[in-house]
C-alpha positions in Angstrom: 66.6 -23.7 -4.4 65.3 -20.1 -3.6 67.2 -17.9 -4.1 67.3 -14.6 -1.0 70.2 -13.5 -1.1 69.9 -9.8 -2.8 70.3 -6.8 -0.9 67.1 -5.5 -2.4 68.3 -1.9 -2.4 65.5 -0.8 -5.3 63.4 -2.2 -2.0 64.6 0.6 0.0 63.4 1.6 2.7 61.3 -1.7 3.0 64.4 -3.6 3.5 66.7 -1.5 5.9 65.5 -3.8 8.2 63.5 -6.9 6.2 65.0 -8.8 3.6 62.5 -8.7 0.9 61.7 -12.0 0.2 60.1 -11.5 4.2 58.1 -8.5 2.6 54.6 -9.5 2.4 51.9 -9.6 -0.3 48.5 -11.1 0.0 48.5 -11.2 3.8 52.3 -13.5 3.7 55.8 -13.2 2.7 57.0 -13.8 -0.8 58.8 -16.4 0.0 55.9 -18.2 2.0 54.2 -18.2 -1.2 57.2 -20.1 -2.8 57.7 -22.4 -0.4 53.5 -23.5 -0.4 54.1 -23.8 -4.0 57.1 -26.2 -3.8 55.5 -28.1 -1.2 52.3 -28.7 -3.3 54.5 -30.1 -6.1 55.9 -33.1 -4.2 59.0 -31.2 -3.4 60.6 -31.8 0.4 63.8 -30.3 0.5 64.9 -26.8 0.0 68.3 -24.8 -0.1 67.7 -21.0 0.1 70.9 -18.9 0.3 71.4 -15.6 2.0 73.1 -12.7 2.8 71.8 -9.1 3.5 69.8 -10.3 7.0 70.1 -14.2 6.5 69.5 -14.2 10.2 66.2 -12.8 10.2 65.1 -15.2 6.9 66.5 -18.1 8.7 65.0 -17.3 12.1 61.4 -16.2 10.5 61.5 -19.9 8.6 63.6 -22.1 10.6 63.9 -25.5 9.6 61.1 -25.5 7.3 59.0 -28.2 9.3 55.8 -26.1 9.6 55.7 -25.9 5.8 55.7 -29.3 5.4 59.4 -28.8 4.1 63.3 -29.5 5.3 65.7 -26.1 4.8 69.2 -26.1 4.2 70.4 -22.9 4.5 73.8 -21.4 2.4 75.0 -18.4 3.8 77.0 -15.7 2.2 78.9 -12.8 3.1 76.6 -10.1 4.0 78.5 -7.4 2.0 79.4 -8.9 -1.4 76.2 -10.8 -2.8 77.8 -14.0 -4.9 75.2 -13.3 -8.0 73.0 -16.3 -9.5 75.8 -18.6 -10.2 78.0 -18.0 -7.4 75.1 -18.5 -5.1 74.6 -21.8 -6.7 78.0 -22.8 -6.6 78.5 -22.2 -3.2 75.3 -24.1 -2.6 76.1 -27.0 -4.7 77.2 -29.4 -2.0 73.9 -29.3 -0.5 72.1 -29.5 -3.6 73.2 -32.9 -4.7 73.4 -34.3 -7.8 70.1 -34.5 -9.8 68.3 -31.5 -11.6 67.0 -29.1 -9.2 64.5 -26.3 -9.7 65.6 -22.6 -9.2 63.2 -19.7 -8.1 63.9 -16.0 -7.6 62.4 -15.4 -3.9 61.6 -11.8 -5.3 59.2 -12.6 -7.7 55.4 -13.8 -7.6 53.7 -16.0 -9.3 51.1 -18.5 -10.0 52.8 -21.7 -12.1 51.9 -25.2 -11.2 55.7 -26.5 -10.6 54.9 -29.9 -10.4 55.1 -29.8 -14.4 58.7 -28.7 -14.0 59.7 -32.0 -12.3 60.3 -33.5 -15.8 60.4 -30.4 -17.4 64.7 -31.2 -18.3 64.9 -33.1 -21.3 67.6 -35.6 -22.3 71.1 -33.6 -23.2 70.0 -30.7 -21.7 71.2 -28.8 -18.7 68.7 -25.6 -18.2 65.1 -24.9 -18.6 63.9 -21.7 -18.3 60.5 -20.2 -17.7 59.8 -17.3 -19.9 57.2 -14.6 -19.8 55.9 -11.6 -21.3 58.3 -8.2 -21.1 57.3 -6.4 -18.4 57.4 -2.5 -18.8 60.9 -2.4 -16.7 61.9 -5.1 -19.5 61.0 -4.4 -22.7 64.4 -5.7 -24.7 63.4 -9.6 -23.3 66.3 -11.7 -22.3 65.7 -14.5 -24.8 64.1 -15.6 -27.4 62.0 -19.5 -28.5 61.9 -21.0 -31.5 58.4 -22.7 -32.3 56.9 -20.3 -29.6 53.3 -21.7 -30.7 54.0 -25.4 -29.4 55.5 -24.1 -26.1 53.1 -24.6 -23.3 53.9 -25.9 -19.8 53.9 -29.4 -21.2 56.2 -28.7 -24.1 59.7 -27.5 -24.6 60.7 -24.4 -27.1 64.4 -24.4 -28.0 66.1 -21.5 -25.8 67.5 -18.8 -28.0 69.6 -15.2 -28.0 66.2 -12.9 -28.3 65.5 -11.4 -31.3 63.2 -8.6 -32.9 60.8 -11.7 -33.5 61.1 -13.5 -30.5 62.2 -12.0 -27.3 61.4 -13.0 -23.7 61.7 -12.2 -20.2 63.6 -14.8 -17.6 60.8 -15.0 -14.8 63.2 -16.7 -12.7 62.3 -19.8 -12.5 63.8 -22.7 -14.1 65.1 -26.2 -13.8 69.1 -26.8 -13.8 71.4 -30.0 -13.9 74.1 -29.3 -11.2 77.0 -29.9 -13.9 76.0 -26.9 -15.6 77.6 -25.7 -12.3 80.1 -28.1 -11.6 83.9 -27.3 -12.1 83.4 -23.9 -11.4 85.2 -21.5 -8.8 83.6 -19.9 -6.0 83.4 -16.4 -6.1 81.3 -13.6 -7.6 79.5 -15.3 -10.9 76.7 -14.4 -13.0 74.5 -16.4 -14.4 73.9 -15.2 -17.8 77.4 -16.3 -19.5 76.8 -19.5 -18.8 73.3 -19.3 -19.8 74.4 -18.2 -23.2 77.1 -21.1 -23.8 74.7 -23.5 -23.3 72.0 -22.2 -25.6 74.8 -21.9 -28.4 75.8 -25.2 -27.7 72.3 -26.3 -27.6 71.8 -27.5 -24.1 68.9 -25.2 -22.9 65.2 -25.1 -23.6 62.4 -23.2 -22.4 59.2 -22.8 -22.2 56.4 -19.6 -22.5 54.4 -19.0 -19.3 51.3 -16.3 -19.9 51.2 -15.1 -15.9 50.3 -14.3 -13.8 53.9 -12.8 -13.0 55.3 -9.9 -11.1 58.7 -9.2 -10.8 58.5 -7.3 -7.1 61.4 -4.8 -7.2 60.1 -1.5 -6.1 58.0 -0.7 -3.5 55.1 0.4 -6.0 54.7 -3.1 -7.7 54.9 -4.5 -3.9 51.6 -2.3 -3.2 50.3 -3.0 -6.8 50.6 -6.8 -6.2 49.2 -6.6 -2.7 46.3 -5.1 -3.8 45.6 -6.6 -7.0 46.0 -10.0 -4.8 43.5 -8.7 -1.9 40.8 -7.5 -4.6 41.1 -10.9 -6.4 42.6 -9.0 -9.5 45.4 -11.3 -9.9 
């Protein structure tokens, strides 16, 4: 699942009239990159929800058959964005019933996700993809214990950050749909259930080094672009 459905008003004016996962870096939309990546993991089927301008995301990728892929497409109201977990909630009856992966269709980066196909471990129902804390995030959002053995082949046990150990969420992760299931529809964030399952121990994670941007402003849209046109990235 990609997730599209922000209003991307930090994006503004780039998005009065583009949703910005359509917003282009490296000669293609961030989503395109997404969507290349997915495919060249062995994935074939993805749900990407909307909302601000789902008509224009929907009508610039269609069905998904020119990326090798098939789209289902979860719409939500245009005015009241349903957050992380409402998105996937609302989305779960396409989604199915096995562990799917998640990705933020506002961020870019270069991760093999074919590693994240068994990246859910017996018992557990999320794992996250952490990175270095970017200069917009310099608190972290969590924190991995036995940091040294994470690697994209190993898991890390997902923990509330700390002064030792403290993380940012690249958004991108693997979830088992029960995590979800149960749940109302409506407005829902993602990080309270996030934190029940790590107290109850049913999350892991692992440490990605980048590269990893986090494209919310206009300025790390140009940064990336040209970092990604010069080879710098």
């Amino acid at each position: 699942m990609i997730l599209a459905a922000g209003l991307g008003t930090r994006m503004r004016p780039l998005t009065e009239h583009t949703p910005k996962p359509l917003l282009e870096v490296g000669g293609k939309p961030l989503i395109v990159w997404h969507l290349q990546a997915l495919r060249a993991a062995g994935i074939r089927e993805v749900v990407i929800n909307t909302a601000w301008l789902g008509d224009k995301l929907e009508a610039a990728l269609g069905d998904g058959q020119r990326f090798g892929l098939k789209i289902h497409w979860s719409h939500e109201p245009a005015g009241q964005p349903l957050e992380t977990a409402g998105g996937i909630v609302r989305a779960l009856p396409l989604l199915g019933h096995e562990p799917f992966l998640l990705v933020n269709g506002d961020i870019w980066l270069r991760y093999h996700m074919t590693t994240l196909r068994t990246a859910l471990a017996p018992g557990k129902q999320a794992h996250l993809v952490l990175v270095d804390n970017p200069a917009h995030n310099p608190a972290g959002d969590f924190g991995l214990q036995g940091i040294g053995a994470a690697t994209a082949d190993e898991h890390a046990v997902l923990m509330p950050k700390s002064a030792d150990s403290a993380f940012t969420y690249a958004g991108l992760a693997v979830y088992c749909p029960s995590l979800f299931q149960g749940l109302s529809q409506g407005v829902r964030p993602l990080a309270p259930l996030l934190r029940d399952a790590i107290a109850t121990g049913r999350a892991s994670g692992e440490y990605f080094a980048g590269p990893w941007v986090d494209v919310g402003t206009p300025q790390r849209l140009h940064e990336l672009d040209a970092a990604i046109r010069a080879n710098d990235i």
